[in-house]
C-alpha positions as CSV (number, residue, x, y, z in Angstrom):
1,X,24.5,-5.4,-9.0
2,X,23.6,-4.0,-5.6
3,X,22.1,-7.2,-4.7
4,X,25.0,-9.0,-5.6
5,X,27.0,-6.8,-3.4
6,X,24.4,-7.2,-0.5
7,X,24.3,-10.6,-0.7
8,X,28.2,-11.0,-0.1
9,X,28.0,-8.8,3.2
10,X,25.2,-10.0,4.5
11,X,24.8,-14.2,3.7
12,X,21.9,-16.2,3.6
13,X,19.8,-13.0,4.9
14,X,19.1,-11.0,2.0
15,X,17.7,-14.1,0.2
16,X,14.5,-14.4,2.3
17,X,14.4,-10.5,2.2
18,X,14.9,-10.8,-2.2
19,X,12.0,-13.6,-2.3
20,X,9.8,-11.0,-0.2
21,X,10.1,-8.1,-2.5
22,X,9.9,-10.2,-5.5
23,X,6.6,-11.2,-4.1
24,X,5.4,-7.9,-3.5
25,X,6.7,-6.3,-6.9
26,X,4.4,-9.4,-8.4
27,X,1.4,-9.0,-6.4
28,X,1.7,-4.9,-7.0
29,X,2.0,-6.1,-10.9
30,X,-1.4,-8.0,-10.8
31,X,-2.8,-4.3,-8.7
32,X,-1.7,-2.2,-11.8
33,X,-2.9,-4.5,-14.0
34,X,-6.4,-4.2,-12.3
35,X,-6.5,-0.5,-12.3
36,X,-8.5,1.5,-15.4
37,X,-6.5,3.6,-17.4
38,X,-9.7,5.9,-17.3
39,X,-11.1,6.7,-13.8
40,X,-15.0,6.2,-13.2
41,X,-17.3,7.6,-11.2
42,X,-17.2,4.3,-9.1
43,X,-13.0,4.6,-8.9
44,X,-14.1,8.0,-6.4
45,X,-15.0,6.7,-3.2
46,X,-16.7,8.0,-0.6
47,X,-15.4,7.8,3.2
48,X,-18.4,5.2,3.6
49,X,-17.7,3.1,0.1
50,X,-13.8,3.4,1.3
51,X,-14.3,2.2,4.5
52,X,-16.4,-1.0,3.3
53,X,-13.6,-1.5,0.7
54,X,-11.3,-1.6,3.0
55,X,-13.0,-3.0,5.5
56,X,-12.8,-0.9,8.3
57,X,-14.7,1.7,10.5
58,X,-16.2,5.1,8.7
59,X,-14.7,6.7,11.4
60,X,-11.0,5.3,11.4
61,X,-11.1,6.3,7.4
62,X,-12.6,10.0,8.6
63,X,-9.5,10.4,11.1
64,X,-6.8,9.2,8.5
65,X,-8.3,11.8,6.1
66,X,-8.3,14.3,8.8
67,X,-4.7,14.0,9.7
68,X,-3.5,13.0,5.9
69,X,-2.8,9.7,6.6
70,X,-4.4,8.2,3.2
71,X,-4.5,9.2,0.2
72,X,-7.8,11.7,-0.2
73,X,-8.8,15.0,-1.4
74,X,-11.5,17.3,0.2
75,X,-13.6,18.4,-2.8
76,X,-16.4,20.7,-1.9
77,X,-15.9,20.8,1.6
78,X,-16.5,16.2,1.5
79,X,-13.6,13.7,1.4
80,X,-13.1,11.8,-1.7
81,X,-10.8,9.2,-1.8
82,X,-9.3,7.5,-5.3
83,X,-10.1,3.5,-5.4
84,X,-6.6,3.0,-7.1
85,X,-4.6,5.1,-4.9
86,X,-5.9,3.3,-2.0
87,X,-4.4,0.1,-3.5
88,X,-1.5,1.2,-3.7
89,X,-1.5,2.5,0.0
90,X,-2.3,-0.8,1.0
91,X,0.6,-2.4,-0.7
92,X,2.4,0.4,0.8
93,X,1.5,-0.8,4.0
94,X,2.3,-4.1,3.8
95,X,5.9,-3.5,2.3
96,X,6.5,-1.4,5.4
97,X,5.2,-4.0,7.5
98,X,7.4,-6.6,6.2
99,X,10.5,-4.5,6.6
100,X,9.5,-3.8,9.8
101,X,9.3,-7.3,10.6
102,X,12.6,-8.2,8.9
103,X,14.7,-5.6,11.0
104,X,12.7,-6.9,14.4
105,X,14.2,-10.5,13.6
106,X,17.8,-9.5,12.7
107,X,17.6,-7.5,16.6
């Protein structure tokens, strides 16, 4: 119902904005889908293994643990960082990225 309503006030808009999030519910689907219900040892990444899934510098995933930036807990004095909560993060990311797009187009 709140779509319906949105989609009055604001035209033709919310229709490219309604194709993006039904994108991103699908592809977030297909994530879940792909995550355990049981976590393995391998779903426990290191800041190395997290920075080659994510393809990125060890050092960039060191400072976003440091300053809490992505999803991590310090066991034992070492960063360990759950492979499923990382996905998530990602999509996390991207939604905000698209939003952030949207709102620099309607300016």
């Amino acid at each position: 119902m709140k779509m319906a309503a949105a989609k009055k006030t604001m035209g033709g808009r919310i229709s490219i904005l309604e194709i993006t999030v039904r994108e991103l519910r699908k592809e977030f689907r297909g994530l879940a889908a792909a995550v355990s219900d049981s976590p393995t040892k391998r779903d426990i990444l290191t800041p190395e293994q997290a920075a080659e899934y994510l393809q990125m510098p060890v050092s960039k995933v060191m400072e976003l643990c440091e300053r809490k930036e992505i999803p991590c807990a310090q066991i034992c004095g070492e960063y360990r960082l759950p492979k499923w909560l990382l996905d998530k993060w990602v999509v996390n990311l991207e939604i905000l990225y698209r939003s952030e797009q949207g709102k620099e187009e309607e300016d």
